[in-house]
C-alpha positions in Angstrom: -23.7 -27.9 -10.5 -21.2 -29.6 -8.4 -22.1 -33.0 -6.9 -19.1 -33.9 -4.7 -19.4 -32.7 -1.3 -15.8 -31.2 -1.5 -16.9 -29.7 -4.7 -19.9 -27.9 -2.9 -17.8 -27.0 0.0 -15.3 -24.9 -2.6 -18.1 -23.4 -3.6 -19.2 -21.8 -0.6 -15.4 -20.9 0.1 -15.4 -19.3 -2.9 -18.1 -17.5 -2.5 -17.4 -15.9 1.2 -14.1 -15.1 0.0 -15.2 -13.5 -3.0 -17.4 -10.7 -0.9 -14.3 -10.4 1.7 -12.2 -9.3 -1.6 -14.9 -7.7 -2.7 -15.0 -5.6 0.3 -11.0 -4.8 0.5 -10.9 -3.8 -3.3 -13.6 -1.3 -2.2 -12.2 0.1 0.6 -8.5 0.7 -1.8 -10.5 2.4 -4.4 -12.4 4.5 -1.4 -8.6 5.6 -0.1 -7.2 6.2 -3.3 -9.9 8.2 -4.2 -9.6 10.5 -1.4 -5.6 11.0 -2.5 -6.8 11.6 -5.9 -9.1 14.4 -4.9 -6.7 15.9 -2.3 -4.1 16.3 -5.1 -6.9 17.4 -7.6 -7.8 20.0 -4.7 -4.1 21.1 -4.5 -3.6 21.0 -1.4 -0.1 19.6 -0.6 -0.6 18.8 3.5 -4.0 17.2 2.9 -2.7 15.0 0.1 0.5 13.7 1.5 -2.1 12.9 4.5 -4.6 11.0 2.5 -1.4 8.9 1.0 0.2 8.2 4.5 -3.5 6.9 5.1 -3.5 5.0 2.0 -0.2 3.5 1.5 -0.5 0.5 4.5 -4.0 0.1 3.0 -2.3 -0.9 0.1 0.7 -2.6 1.1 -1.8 -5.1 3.5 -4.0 -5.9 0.2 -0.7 -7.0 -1.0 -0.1 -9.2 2.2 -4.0 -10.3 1.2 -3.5 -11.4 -2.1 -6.0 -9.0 -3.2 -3.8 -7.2 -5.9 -0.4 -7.9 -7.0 2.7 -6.2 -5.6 3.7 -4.6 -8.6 0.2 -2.8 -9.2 0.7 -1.6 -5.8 4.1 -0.2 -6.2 3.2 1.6 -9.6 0.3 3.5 -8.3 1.8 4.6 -5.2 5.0 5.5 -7.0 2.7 7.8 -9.4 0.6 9.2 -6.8 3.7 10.1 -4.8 5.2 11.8 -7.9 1.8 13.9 -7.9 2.3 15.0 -4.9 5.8 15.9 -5.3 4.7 18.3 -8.5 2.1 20.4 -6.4 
């Protein structure tokens, strides 16, 4: 248990940010998810709608800090390459 008061202040920090993050990780996996099935359904027009929903999603959890870049890049890069195939 922490027993500086700067100590128990990081705590708290850490704890509201942790259910923010929590929050923007779940709302990505929620868009993603509807890409994924919009692709699974095969219908082209619905999934390159879902990703045009999806991608600024992603990009501004970049901006966030709540996943990396790269992580970003690579799944939007494979999704749109899914897309592309239907």
């Amino acid at each position: 248990m922490a027993h500086h008061k700067s100590a128990k202040k990081r705590i708290r920090r850490n704890d509201r940010r942790q259910d923010i993050n929590r929050a923007r990780t779940s709302r990505l996996r929620t868009f993603v998810r509807k890409t994924e099935a919009a692709i699974a359904s095969g219908d082209k027009s619905a999934a390159q709608a879902a990703y045009r929903e999806m991608e600024p999603e992603l990009h501004s959890a970049v901006t966030k800090g709540v996943i990396h870049r790269n992580t970003v890049a690579r799944s939007l890069s494979r999704l749109s390459a899914r897309i592309k195939s239907l």
